[in-house]
mmCIF file of the N, C-alpha and C atoms, coordinates in Angstrom:
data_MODEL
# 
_entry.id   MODEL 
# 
loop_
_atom_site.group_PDB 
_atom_site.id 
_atom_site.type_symbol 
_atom_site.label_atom_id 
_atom_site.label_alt_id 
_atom_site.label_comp_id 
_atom_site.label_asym_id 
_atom_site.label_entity_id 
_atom_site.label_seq_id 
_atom_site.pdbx_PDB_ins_code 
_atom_site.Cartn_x 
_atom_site.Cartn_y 
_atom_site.Cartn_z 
_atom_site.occupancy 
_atom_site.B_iso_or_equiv 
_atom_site.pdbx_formal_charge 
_atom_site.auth_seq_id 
_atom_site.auth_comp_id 
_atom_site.auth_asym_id 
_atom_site.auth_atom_id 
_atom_site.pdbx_PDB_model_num 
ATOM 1   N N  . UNK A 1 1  ? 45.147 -52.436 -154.584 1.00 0.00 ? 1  UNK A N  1 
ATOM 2   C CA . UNK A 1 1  ? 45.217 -51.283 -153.706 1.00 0.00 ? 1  UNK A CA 1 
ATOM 3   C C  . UNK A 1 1  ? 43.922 -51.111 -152.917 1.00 0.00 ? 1  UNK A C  1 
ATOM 4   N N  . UNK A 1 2  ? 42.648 -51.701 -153.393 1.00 0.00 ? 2  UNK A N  1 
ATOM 5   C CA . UNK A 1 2  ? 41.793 -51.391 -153.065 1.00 0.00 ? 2  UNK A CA 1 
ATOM 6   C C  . UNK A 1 2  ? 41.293 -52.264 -151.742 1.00 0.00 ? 2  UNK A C  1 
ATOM 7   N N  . UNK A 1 3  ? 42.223 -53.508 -151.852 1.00 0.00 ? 3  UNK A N  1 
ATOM 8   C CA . UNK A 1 3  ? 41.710 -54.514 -150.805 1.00 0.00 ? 3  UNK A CA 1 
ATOM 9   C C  . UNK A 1 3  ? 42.580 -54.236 -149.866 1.00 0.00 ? 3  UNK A C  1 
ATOM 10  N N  . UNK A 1 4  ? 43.744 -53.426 -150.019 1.00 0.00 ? 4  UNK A N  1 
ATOM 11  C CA . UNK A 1 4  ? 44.631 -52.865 -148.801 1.00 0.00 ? 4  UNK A CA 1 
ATOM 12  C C  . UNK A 1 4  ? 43.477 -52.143 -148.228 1.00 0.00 ? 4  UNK A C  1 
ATOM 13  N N  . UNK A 1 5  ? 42.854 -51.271 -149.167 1.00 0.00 ? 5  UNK A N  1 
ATOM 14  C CA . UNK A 1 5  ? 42.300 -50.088 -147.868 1.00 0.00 ? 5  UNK A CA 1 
ATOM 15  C C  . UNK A 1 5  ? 41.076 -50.935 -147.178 1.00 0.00 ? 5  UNK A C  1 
ATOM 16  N N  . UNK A 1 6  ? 40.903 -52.000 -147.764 1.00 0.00 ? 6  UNK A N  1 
ATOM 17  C CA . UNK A 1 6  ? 39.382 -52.636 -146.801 1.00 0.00 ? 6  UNK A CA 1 
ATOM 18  C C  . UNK A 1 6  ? 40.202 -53.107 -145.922 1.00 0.00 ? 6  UNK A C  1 
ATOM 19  N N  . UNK A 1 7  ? 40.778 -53.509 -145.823 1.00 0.00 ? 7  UNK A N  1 
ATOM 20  C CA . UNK A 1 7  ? 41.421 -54.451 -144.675 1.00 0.00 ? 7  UNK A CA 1 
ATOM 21  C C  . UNK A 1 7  ? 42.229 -53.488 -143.500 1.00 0.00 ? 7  UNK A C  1 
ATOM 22  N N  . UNK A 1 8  ? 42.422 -52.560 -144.002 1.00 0.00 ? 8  UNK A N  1 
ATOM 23  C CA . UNK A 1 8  ? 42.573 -51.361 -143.124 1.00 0.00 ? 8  UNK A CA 1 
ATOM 24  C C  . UNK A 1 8  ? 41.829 -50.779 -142.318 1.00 0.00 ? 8  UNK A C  1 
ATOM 25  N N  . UNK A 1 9  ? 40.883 -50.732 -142.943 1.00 0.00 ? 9  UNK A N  1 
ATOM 26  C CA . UNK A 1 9  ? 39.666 -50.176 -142.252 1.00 0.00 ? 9  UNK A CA 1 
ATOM 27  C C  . UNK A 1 9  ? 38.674 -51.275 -142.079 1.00 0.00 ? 9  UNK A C  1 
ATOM 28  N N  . UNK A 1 10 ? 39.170 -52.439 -142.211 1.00 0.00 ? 10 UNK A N  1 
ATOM 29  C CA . UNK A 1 10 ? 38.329 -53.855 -141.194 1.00 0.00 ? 10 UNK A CA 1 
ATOM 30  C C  . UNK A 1 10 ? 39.123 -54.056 -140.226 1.00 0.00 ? 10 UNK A C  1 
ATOM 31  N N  . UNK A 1 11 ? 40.184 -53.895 -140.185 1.00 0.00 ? 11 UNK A N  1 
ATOM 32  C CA . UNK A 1 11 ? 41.833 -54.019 -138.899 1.00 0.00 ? 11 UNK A CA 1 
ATOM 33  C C  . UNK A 1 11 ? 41.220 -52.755 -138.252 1.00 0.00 ? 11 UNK A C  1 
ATOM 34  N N  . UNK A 1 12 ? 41.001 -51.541 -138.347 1.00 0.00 ? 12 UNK A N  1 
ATOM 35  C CA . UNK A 1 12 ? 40.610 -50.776 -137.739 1.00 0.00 ? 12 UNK A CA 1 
ATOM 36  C C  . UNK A 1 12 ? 39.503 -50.996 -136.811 1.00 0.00 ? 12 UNK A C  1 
ATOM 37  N N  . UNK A 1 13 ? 38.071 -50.796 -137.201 1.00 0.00 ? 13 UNK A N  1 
ATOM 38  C CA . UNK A 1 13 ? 37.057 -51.222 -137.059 1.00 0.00 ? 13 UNK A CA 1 
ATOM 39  C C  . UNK A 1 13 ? 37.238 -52.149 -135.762 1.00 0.00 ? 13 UNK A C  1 
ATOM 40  N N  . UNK A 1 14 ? 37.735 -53.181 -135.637 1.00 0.00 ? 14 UNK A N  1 
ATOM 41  C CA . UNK A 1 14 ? 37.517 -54.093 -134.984 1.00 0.00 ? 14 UNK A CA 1 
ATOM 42  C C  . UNK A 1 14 ? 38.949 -54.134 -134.127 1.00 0.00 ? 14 UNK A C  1 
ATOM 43  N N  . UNK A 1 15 ? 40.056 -52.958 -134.166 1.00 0.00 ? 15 UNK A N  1 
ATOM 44  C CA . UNK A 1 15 ? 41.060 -52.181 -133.406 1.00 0.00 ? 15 UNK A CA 1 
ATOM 45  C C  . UNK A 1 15 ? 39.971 -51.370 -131.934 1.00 0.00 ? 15 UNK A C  1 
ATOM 46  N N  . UNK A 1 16 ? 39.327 -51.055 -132.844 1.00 0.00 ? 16 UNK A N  1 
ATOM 47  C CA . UNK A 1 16 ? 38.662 -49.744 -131.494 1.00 0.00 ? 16 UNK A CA 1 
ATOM 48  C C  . UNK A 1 16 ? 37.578 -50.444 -130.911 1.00 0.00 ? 16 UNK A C  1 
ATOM 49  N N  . UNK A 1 17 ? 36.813 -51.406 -131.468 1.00 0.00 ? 17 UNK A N  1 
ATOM 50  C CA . UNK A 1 17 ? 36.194 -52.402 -130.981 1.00 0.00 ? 17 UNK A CA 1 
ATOM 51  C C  . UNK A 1 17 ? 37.035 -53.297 -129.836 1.00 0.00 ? 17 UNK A C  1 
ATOM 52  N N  . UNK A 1 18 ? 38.000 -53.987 -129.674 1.00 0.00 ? 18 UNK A N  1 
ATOM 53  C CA . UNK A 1 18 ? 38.282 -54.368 -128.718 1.00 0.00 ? 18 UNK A CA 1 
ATOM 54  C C  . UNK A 1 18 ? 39.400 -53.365 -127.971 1.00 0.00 ? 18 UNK A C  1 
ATOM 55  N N  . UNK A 1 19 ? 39.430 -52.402 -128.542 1.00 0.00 ? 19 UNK A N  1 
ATOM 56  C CA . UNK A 1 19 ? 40.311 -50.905 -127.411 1.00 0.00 ? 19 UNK A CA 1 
ATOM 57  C C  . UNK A 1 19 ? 38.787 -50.795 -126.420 1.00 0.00 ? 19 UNK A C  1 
ATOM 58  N N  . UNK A 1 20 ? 37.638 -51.076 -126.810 1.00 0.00 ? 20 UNK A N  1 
ATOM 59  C CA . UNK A 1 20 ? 36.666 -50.315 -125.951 1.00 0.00 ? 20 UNK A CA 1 
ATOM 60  C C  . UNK A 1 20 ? 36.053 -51.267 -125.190 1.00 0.00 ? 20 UNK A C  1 
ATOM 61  N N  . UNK A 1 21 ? 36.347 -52.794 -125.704 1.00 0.00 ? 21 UNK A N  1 
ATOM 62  C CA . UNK A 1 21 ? 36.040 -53.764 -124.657 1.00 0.00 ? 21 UNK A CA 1 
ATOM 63  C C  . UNK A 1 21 ? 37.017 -54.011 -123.593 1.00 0.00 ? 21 UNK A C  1 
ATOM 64  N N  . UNK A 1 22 ? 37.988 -53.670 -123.801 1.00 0.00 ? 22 UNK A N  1 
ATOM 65  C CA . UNK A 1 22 ? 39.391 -53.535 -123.135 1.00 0.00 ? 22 UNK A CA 1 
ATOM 66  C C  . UNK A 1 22 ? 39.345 -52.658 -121.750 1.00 0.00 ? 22 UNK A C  1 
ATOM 67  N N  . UNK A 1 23 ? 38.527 -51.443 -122.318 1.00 0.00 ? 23 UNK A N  1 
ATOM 68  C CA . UNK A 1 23 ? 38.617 -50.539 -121.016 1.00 0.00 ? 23 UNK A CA 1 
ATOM 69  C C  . UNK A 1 23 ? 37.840 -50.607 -120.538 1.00 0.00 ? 23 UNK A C  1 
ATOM 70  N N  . UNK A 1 24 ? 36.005 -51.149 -121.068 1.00 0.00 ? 24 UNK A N  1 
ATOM 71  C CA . UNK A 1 24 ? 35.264 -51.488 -120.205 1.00 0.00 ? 24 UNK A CA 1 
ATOM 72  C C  . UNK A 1 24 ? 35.324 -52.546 -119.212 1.00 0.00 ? 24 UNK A C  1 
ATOM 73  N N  . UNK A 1 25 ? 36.263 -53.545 -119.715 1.00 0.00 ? 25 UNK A N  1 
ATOM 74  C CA . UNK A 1 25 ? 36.576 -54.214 -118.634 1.00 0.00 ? 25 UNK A CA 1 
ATOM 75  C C  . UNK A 1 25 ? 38.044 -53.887 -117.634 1.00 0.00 ? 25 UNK A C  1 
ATOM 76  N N  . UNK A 1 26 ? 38.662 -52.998 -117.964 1.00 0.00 ? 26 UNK A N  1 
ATOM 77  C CA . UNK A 1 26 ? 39.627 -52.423 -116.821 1.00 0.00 ? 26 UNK A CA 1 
ATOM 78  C C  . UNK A 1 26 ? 39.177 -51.408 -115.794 1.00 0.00 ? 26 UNK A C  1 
ATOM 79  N N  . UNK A 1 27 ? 37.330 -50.501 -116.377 1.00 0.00 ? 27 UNK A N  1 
ATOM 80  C CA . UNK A 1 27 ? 36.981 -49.716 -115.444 1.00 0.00 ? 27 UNK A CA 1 
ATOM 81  C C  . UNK A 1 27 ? 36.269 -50.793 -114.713 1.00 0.00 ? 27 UNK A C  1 
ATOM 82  N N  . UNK A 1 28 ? 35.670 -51.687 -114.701 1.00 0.00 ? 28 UNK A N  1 
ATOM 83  C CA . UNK A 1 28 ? 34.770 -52.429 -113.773 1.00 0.00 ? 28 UNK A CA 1 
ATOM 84  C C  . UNK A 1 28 ? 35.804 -53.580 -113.288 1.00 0.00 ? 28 UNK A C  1 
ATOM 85  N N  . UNK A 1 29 ? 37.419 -53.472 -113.032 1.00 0.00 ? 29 UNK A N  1 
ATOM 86  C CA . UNK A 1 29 ? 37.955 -54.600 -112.560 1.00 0.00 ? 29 UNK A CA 1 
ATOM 87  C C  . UNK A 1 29 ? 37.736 -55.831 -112.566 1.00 0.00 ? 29 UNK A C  1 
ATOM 88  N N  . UNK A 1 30 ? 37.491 -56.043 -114.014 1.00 0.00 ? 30 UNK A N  1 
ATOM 89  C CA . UNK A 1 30 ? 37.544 -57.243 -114.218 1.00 0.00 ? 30 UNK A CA 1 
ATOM 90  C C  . UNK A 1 30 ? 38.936 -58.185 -114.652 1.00 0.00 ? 30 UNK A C  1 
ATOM 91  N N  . UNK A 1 31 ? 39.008 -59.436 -114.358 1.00 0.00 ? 31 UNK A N  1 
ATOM 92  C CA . UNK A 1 31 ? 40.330 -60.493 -114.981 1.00 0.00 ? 31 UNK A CA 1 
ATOM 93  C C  . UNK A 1 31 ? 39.697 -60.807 -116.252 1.00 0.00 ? 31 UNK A C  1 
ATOM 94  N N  . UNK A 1 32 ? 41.003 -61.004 -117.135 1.00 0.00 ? 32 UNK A N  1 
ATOM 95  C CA . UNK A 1 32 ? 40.768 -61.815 -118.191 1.00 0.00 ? 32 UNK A CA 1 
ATOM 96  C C  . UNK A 1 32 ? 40.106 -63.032 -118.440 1.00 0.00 ? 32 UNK A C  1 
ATOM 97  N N  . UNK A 1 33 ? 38.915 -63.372 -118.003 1.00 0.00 ? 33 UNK A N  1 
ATOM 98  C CA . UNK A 1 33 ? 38.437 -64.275 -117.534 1.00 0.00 ? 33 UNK A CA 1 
ATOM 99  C C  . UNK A 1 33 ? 37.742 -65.329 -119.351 1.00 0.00 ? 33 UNK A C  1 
ATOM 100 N N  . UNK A 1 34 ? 36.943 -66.348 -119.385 1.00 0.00 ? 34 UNK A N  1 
ATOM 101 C CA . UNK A 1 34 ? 36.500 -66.627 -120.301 1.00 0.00 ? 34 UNK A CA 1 
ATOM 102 C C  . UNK A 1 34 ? 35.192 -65.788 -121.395 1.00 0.00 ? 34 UNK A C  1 
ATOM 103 N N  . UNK A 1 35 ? 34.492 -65.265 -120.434 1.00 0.00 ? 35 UNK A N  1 
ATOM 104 C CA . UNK A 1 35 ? 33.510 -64.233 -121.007 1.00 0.00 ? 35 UNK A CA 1 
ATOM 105 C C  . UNK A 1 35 ? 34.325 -62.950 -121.954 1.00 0.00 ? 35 UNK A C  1 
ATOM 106 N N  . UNK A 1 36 ? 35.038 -62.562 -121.314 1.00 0.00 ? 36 UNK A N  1 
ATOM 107 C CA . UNK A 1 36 ? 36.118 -61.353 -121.805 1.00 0.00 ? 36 UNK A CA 1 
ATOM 108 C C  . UNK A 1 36 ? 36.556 -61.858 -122.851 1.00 0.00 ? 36 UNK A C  1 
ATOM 109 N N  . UNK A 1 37 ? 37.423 -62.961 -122.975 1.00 0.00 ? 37 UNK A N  1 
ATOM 110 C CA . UNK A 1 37 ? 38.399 -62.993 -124.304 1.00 0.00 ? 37 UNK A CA 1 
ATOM 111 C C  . UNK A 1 37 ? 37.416 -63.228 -125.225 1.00 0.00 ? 37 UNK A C  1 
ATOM 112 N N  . UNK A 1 38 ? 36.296 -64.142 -124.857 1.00 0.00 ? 38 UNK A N  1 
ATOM 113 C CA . UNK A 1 38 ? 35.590 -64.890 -126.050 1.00 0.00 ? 38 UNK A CA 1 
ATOM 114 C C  . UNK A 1 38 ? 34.938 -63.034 -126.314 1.00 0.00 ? 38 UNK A C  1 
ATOM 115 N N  . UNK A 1 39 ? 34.945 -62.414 -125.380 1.00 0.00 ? 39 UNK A N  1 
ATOM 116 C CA . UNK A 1 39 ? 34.193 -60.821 -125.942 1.00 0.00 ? 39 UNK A CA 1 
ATOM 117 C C  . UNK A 1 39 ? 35.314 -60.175 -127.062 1.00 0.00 ? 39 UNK A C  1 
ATOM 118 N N  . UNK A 1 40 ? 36.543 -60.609 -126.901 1.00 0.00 ? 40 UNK A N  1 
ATOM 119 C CA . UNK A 1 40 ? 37.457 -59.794 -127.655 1.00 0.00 ? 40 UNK A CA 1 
ATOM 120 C C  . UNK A 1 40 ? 37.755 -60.247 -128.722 1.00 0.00 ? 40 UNK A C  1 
ATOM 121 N N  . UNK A 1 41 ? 37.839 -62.143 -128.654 1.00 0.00 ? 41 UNK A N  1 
ATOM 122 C CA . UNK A 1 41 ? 37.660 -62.352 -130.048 1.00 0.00 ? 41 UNK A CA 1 
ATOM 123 C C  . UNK A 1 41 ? 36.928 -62.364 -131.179 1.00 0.00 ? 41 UNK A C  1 
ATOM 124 N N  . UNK A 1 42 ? 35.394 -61.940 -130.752 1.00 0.00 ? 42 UNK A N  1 
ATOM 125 C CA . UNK A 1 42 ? 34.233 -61.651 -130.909 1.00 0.00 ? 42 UNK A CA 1 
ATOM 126 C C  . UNK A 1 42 ? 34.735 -60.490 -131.580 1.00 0.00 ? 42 UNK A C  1 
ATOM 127 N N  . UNK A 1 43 ? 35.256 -59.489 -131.362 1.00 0.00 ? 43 UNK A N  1 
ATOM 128 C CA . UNK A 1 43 ? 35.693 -58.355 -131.776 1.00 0.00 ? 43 UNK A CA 1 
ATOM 129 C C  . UNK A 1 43 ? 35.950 -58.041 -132.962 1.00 0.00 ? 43 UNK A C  1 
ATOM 130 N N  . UNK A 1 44 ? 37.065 -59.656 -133.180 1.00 0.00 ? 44 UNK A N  1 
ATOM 131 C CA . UNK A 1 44 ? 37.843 -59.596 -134.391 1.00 0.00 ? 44 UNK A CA 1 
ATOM 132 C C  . UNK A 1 44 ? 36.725 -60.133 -135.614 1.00 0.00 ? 44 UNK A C  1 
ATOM 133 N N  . UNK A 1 45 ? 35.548 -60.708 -134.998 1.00 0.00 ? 45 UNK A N  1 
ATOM 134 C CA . UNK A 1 45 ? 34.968 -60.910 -136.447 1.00 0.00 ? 45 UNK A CA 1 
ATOM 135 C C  . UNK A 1 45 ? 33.129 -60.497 -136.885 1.00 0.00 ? 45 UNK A C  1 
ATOM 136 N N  . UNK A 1 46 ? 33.118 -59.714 -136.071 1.00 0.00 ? 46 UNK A N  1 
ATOM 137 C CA . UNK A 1 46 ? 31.941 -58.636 -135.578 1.00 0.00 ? 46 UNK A CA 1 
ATOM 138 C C  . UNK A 1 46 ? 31.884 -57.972 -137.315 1.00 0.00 ? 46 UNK A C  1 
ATOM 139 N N  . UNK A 1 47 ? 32.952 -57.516 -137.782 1.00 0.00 ? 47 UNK A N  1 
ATOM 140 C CA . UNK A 1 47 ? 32.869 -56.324 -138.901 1.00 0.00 ? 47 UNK A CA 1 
ATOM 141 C C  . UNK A 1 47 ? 32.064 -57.295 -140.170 1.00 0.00 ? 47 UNK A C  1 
ATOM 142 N N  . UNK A 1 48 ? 32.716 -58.545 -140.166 1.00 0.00 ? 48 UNK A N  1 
ATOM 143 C CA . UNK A 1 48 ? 31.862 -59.474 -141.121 1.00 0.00 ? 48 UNK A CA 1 
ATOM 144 C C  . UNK A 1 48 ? 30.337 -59.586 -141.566 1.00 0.00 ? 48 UNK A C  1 
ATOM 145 N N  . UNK A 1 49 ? 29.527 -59.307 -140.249 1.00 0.00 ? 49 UNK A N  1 
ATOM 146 C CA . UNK A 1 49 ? 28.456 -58.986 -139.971 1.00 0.00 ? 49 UNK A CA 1 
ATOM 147 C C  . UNK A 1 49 ? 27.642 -58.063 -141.030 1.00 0.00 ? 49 UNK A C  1 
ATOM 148 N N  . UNK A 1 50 ? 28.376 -57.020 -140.778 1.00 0.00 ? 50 UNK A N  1 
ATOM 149 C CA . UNK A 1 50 ? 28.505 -55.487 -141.979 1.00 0.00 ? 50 UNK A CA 1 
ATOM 150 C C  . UNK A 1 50 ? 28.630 -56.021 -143.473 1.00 0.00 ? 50 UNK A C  1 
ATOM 151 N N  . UNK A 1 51 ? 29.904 -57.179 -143.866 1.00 0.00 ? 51 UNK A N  1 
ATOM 152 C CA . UNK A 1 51 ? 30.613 -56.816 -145.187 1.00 0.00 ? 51 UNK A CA 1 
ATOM 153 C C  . UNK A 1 51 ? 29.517 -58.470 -145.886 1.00 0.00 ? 51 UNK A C  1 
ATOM 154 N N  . UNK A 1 52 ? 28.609 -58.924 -144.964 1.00 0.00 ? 52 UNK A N  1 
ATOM 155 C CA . UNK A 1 52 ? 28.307 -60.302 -145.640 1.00 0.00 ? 52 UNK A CA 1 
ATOM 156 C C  . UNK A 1 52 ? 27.317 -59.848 -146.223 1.00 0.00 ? 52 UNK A C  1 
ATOM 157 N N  . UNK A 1 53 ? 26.152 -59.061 -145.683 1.00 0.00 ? 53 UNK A N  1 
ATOM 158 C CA . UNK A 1 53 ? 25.300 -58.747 -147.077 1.00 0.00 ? 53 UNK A CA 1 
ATOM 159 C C  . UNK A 1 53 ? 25.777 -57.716 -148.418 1.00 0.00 ? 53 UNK A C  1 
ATOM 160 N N  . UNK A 1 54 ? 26.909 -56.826 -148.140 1.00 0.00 ? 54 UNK A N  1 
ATOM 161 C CA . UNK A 1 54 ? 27.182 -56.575 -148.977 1.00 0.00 ? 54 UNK A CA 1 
ATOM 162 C C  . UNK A 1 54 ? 27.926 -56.678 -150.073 1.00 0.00 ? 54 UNK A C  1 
ATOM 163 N N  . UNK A 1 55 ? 28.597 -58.312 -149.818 1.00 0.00 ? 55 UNK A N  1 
ATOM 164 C CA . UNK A 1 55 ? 29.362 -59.247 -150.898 1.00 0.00 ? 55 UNK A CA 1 
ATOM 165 C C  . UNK A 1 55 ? 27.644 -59.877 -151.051 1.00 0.00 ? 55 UNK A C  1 
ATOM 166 N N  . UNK A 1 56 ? 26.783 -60.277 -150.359 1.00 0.00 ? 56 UNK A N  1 
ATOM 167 C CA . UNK A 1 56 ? 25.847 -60.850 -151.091 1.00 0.00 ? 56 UNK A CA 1 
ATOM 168 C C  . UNK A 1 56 ? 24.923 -59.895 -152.539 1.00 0.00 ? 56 UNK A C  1 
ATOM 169 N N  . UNK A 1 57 ? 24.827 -58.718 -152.227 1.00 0.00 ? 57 UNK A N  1 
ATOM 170 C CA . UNK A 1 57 ? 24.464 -58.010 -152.553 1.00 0.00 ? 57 UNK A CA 1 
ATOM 171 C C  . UNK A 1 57 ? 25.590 -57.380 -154.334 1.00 0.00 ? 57 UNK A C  1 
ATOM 172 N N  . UNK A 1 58 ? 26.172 -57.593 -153.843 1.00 0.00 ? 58 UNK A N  1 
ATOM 173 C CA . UNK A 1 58 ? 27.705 -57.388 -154.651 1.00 0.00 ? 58 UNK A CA 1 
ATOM 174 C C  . UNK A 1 58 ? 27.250 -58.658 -156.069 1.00 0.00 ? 58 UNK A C  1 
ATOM 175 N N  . UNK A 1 59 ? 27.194 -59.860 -155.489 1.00 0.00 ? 59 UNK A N  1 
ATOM 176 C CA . UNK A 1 59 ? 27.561 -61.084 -156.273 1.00 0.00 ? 59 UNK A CA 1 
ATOM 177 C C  . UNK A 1 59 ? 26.232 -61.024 -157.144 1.00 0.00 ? 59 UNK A C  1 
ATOM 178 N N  . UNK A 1 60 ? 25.208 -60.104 -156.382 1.00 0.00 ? 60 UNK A N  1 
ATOM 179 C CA . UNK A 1 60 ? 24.020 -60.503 -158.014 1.00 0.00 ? 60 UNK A CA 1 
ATOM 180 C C  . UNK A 1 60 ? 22.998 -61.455 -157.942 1.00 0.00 ? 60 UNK A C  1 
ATOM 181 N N  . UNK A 1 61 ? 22.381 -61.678 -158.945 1.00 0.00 ? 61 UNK A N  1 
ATOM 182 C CA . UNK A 1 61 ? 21.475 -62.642 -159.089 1.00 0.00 ? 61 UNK A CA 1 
ATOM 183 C C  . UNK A 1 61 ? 21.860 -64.170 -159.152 1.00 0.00 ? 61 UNK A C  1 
ATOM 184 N N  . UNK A 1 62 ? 23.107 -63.958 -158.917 1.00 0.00 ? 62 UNK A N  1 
ATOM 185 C CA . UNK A 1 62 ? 23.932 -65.737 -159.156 1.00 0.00 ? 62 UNK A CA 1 
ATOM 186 C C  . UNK A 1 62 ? 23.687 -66.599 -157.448 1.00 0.00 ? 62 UNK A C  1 
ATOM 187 N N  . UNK A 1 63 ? 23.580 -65.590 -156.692 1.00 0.00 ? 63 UNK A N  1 
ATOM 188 C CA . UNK A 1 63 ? 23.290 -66.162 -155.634 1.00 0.00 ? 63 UNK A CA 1 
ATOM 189 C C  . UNK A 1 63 ? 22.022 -65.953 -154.595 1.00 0.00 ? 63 UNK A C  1 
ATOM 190 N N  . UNK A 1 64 ? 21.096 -65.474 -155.306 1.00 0.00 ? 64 UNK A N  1 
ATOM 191 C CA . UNK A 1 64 ? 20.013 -64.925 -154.901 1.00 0.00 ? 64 UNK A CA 1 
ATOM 192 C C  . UNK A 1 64 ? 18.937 -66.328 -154.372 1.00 0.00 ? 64 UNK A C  1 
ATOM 193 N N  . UNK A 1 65 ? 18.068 -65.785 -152.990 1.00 0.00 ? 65 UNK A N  1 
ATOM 194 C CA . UNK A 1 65 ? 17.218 -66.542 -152.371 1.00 0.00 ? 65 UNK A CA 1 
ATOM 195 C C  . UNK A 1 65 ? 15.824 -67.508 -153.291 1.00 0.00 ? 65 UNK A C  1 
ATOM 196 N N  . UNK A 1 66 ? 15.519 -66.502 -154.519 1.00 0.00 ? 66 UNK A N  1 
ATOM 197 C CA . UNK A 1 66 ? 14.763 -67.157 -154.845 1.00 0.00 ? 66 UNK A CA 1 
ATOM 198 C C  . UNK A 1 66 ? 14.902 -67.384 -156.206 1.00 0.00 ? 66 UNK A C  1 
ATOM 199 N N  . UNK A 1 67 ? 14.058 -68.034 -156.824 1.00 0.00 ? 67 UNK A N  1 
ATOM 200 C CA . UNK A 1 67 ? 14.965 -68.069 -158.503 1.00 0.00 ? 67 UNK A CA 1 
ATOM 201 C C  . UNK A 1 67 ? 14.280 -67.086 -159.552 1.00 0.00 ? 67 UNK A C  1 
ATOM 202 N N  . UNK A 1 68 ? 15.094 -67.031 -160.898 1.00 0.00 ? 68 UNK A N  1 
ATOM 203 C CA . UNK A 1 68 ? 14.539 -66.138 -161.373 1.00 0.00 ? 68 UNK A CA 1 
ATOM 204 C C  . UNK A 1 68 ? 13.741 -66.347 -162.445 1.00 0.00 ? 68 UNK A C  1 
ATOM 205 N N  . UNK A 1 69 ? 12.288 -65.316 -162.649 1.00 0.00 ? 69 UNK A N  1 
ATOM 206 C CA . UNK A 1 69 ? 11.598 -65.894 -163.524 1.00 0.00 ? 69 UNK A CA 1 
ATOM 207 C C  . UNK A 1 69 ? 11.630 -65.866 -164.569 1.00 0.00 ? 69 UNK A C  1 
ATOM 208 N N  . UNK A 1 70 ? 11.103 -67.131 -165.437 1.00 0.00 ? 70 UNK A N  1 
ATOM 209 C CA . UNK A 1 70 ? 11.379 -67.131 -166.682 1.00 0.00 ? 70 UNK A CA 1 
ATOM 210 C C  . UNK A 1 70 ? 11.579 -65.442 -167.536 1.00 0.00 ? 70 UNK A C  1 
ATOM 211 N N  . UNK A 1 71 ? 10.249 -65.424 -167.439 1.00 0.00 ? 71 UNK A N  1 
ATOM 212 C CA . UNK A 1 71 ? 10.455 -63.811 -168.053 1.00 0.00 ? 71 UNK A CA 1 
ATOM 213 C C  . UNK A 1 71 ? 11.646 -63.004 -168.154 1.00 0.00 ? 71 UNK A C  1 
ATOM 214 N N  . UNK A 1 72 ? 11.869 -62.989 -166.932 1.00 0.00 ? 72 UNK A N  1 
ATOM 215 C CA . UNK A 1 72 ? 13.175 -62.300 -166.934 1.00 0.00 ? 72 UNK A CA 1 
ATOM 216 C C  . UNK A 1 72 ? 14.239 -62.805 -167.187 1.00 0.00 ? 72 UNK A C  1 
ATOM 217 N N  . UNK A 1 73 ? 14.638 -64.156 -166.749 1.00 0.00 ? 73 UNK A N  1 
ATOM 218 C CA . UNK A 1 73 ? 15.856 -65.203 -167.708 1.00 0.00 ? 73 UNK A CA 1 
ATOM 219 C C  . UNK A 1 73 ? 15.851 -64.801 -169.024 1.00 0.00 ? 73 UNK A C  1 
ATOM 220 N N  . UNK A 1 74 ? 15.072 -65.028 -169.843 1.00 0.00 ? 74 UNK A N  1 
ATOM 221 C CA . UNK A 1 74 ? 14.687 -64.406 -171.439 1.00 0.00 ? 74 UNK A CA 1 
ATOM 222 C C  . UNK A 1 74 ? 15.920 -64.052 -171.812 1.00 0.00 ? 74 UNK A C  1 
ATOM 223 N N  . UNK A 1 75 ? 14.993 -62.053 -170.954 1.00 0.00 ? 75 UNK A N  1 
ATOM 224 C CA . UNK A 1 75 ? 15.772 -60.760 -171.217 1.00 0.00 ? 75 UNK A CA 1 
ATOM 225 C C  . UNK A 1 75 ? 17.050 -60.740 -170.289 1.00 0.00 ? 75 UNK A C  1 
ATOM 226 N N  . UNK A 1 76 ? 17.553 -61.518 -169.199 1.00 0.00 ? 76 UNK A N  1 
ATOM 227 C CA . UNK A 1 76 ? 18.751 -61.700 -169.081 1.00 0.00 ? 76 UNK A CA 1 
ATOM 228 C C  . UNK A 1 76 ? 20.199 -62.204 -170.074 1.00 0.00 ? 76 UNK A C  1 
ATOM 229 N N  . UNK A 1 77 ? 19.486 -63.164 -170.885 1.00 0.00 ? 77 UNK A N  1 
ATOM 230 C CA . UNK A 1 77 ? 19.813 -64.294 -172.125 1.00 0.00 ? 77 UNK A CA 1 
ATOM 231 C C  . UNK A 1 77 ? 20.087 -62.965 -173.000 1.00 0.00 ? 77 UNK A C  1 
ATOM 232 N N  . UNK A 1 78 ? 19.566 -61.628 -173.469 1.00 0.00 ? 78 UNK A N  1 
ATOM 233 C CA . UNK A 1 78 ? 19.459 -61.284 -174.586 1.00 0.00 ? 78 UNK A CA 1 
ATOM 234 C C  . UNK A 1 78 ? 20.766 -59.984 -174.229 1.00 0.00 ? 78 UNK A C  1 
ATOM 235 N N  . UNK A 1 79 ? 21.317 -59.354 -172.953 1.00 0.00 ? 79 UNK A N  1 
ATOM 236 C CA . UNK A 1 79 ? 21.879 -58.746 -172.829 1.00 0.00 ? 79 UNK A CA 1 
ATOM 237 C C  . UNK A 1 79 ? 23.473 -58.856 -172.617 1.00 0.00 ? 79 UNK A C  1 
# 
């Protein structure tokens, strides 16, 4: 249930995102040209941006930049 509502509100998100590239390019008369679509499909994966550090952030020390120090491996080991 819970990944319905993300995806709802990532379908959203990136709904009003290209509703607003949409009209900025219908007030300045523009054609669907190559700049535009690649702007709209851009649209669709813009929200990722947002959700990638916070699956990184999510996943822990299993995927972390630097490694961890002994010390703390230890008391990781003991919990």
């Amino acid at each position: 249930m819970l990944t319905v509502i993300f995806v709802i509100a990532y379908a959203g998100a990136a709904a009003l995102c290209m509703a607003a590239t949409s009209l900025e390019g219908w007030v300045n008369h523009d054609r669907f040209g190559p700049w535009r679509i690649a702007g709209l499909a851009a649209c669709l994966f813009w929200p990722l941006v947002l959700l990638l550090p916070l699956i990184h952030a999510a996943a822990g020390p299993r995927f972390a930049c630097a490694p961890i120090p002994k010390r703390l491996e230890a008391r990781r080991r003991l919990t």
